[in-house]
C-alpha positions in Angstrom: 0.0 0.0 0.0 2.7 2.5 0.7 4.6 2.5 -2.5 1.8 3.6 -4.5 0.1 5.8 -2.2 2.7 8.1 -0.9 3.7 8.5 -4.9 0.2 9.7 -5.1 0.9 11.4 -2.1 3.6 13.1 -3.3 2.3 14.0 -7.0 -0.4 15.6 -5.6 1.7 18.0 -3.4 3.9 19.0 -6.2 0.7 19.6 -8.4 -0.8 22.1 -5.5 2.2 23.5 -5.1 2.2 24.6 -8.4 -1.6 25.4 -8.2 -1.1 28.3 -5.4 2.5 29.3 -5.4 2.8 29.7 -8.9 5.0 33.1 -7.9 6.6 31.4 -5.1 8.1 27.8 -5.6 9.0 26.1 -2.2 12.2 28.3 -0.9 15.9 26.9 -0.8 17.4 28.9 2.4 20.2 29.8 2.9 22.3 27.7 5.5 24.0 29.8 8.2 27.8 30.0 8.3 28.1 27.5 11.7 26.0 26.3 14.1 26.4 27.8 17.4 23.9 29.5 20.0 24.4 33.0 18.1 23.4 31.5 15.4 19.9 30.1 16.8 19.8 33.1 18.3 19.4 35.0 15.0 17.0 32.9 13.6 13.9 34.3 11.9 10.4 33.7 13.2 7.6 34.3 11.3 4.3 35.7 12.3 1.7 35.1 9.7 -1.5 37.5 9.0 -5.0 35.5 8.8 -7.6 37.7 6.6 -11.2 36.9 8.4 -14.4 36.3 6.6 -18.0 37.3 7.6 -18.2 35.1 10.6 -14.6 36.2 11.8 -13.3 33.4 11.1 -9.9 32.9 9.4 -10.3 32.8 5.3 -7.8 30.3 4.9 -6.7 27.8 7.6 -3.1 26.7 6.5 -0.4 28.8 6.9 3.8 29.0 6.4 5.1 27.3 3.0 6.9 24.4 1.8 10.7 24.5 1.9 14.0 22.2 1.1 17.2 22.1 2.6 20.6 20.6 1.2 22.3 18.8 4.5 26.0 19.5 4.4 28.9 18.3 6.3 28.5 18.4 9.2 24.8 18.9 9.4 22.2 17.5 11.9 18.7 16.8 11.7 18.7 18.4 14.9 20.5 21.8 14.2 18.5 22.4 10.5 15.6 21.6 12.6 16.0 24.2 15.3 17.2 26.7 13.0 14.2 26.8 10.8 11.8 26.8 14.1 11.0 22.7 13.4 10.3 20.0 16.4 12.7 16.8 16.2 9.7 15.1 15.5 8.5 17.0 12.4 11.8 16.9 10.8 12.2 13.3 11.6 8.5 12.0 10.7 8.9 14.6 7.2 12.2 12.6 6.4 12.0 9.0 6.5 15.0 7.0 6.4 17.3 10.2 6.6 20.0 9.7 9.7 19.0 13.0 12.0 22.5 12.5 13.4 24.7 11.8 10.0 22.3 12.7 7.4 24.4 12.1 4.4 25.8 15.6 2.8 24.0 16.5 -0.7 20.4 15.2 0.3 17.7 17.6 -0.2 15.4 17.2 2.8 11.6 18.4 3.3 11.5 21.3 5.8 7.6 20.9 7.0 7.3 25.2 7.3 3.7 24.9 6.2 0.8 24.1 8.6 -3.0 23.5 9.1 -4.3 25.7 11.8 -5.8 23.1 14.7 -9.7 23.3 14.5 -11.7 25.2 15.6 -10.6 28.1 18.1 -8.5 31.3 17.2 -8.3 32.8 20.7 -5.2 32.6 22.4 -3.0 29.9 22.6 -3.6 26.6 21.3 -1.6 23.4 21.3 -1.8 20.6 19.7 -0.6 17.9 21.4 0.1 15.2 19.1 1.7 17.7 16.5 3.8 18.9 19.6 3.4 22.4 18.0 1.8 25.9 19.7 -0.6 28.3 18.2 -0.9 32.1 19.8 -3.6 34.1 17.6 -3.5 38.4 18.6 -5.9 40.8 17.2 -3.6 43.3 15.8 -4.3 46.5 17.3 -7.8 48.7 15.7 -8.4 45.7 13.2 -11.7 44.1 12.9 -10.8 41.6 9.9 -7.2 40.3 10.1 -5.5 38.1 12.7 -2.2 37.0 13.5 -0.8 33.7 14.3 2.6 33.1 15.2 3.3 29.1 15.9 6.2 27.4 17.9 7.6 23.3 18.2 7.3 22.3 21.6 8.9 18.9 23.8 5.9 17.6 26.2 5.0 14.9 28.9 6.5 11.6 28.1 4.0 8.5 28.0 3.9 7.8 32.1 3.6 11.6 32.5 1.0 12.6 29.8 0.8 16.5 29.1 -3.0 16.7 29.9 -5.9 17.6 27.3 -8.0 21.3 28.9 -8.5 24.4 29.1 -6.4 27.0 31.3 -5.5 30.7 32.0 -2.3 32.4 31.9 -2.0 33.0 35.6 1.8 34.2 36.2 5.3 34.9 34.3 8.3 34.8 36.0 12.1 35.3 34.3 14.5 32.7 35.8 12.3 31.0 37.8 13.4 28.6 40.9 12.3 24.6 40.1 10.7 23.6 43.2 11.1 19.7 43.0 7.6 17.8 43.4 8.2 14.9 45.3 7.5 12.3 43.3 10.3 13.8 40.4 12.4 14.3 43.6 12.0 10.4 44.0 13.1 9.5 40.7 16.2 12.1 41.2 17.3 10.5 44.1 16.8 6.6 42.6 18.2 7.6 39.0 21.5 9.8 40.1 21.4 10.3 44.0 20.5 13.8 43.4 18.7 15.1 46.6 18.1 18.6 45.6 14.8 19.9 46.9 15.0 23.0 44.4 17.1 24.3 41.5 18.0 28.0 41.8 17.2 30.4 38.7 19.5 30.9 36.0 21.2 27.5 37.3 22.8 25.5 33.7 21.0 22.4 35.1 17.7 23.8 35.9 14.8 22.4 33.5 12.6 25.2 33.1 15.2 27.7 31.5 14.8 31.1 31.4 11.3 32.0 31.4 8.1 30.0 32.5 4.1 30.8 31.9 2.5 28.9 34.7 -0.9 28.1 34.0 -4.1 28.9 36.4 -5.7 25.8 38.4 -2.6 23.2 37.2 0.8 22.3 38.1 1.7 22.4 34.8 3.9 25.3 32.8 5.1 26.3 29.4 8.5 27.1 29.9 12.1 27.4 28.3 14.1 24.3 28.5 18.6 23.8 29.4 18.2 21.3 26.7 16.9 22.5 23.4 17.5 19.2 21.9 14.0 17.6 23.4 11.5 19.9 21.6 9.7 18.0 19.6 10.4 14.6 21.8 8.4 13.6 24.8 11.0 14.0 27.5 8.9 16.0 30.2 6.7 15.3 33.4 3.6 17.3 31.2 4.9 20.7 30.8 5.8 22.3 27.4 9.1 23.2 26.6 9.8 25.2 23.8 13.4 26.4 22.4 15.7 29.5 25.2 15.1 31.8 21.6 11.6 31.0 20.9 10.2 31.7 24.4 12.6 34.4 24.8 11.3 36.3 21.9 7.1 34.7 22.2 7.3 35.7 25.9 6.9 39.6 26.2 4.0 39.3 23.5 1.7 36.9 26.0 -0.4 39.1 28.7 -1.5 37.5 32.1 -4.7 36.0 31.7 -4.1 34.8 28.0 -6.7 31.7 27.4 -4.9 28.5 26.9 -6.1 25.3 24.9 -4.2 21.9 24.7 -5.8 20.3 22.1 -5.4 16.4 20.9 -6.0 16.3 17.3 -3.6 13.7 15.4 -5.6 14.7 12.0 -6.0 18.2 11.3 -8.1 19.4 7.6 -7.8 23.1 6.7 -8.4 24.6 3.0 -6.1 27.6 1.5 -6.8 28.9 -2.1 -10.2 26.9 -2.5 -7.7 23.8 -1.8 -8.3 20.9 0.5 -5.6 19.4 3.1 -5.3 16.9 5.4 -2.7 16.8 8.2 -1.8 13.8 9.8 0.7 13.4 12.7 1.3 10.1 15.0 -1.5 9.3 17.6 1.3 9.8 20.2 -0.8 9.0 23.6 -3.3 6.4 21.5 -6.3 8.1 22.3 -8.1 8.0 18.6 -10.2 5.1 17.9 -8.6 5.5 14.2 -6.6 7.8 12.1 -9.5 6.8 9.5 -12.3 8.2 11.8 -10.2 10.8 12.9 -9.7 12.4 9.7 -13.7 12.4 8.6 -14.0 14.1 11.9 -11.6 17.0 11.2 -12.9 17.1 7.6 -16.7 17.3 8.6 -15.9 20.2 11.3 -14.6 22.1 8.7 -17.3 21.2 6.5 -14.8 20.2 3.7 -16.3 17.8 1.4 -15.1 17.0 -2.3 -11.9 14.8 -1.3 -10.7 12.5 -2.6 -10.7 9.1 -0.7 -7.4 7.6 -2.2 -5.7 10.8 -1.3 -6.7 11.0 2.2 -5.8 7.4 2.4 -2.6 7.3 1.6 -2.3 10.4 3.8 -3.4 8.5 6.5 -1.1 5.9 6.0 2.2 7.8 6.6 2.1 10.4 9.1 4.5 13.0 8.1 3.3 15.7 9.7 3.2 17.4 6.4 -0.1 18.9 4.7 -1.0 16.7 1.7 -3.9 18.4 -0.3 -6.7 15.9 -1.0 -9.0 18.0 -3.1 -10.8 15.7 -5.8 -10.7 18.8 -8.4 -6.8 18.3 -7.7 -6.3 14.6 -8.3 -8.6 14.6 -11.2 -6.5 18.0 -12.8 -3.4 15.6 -12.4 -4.8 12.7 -14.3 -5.6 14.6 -17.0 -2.0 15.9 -17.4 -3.0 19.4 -17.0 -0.8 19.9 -14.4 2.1 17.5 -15.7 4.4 21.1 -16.4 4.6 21.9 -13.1 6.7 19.2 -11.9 
């Protein structure tokens, strides 16, 4: 079944690509001189504008763009990720069979810069859990019709310790906060490396929630900055979000007290951009869907997006890369007649 699908897969992607970028073809970056922490540093981050319709709603729900990347020597999976603002996980899942620790040099690689917005909210923050990616919509100031989204990888709760589904509040912000040790991490401290620490002090190298944390009302849990950037986009935590020293660095003077949060669980997400259909389909990571199947007529039928078509969702479905694969019929049925053939 895979073979053939994910060629269909990949066909189709091309063919919208060429459908609604037919000004901007998926970007080669450049790749940065080294990397180093000045270098991550200096990243760009992208905040995208979201033109609303009647109902307020955002006009298109996919954002960013496709993009490709030549590994070099020398190059990790892990430093092209974090550079372009990508999870280990996306990179990894977008890139089958590539080593993310000695990819080999002169292999073009998928950056996944394009996303389907999570349904159905646009207040706020909103996470999606098994995408391991963060949402924070802002009215721009005096504007009725536009809204702005910018979206960040995060690392979250490892299996035993699952970051929780719910709605929350910002309730406090603190810069270099102290890690007061719950008792039963404290436990696995003490049995895993004898260390006995009841806290870690602020601005410590060691201490996990890095430079700046947004704890959440009514929970113990956090978003927060992390000492090892390497686990966003990994399940490494005890539930909290972690998200890259830069990202939150930058993401955290923009987010007022009281700012609505959302952790979502949606493994399949469908959007539409340019009168196109997409489906979005990342790992089940906590096995809570009864199906990817059911899942994705779910997220189609909340969006109210019909005219797909079935082998394309399929084969979506059957490899979860984490990257939107349009699944319009009209699309599929333009590249079987050859109309679209040039584009390639």
């Amino acid at each position: 079944m895979g073979g053939t699908l994910l060629a269909l897969v990949a066909s189709a992607w091309v063919a919208a690509c060429a459908a609604h970028l037919r000004d901007a073809a998926p970007r080669r970056p450049e790749a940065p001189a080294k990397w180093d922490e000045a270098t991550f540093e200096s990243k760009e981050l992208v905040t995208y504008a979201l033109p609303l319709d009647r109902s307020g709603k955002p006009a298109d729900t996919v954002i960013g763009r496709p993009q490709t990347y030549t590994i070099r020597k020398g190059d990790t999976l892990l430093d092209v990720a974090r550079y372009f603002d990508l999870g280990y996980n996306e990179i990894v899942a977008a890139n089958p069979g590539v080593d993310p620790w000695v990819p080999k040099p002169g292999t073009e690689i998928v950056l996944p810069t394009e996303w389907v917005l999570p349904c159905c909210s646009y207040d706020g923050i909103v996470v999606n859990i098994p995408e391991m990616r963060l949402y924070h919509y802002r009215r721009p100031r005096g504007s009725k019709d536009s809204l702005m989204v910018a979206t960040y990888p995060v690392g979250l709760g490892r299996d035993d310790r699952r970051t929780p589904r719910g709605s929350f509040r910002v309730a406090s912000k603190t810069v270099n906060p102290t890690w007061n040790i719950p008792e039963s991490i404290r436990r696995e401290h003490i049995k895993e490396r004898g260390d006995h620490r009841w806290s870690i002090p602020g601005g410590a190298p060691d201490n996990p929630l890095g430079k700046y944390r947004l704890s959440l009302a009514n929970s113990r849990y956090a978003i927060h900055g992390t000492n090892i950037p390497w686990g966003v986009g990994m399940q490494v935590s005890h539930g909290c979000l972690r998200l890259y020293p830069e990202d939150i660095e930058r993401w955290f003077p923009e987010v007022p007290v009281g700012t609505r949060v959302q952790f979502v669980y949606q493994p399949v997400k469908a959007g539409e951009r340019d009168g196109v259909t997409y489906v979005e389909v990342h790992e089940d990571i906590y096995r809570y869907e009864r199906s990817l199947p059911a899942s994705a007529k779910q997220a189609l039928a909340q969006r109210k997006l019909g005219g797909v078509d079935k082998q394309l969702v399929e084969a979506a479905i059957s490899e979860p890369t984490g990257i939107p694969v349009p699944v319009s019929r009209a699309t599929q049925q333009a590249r079987a007649s050859g109309s679209l053939d040039a584009a390639e």
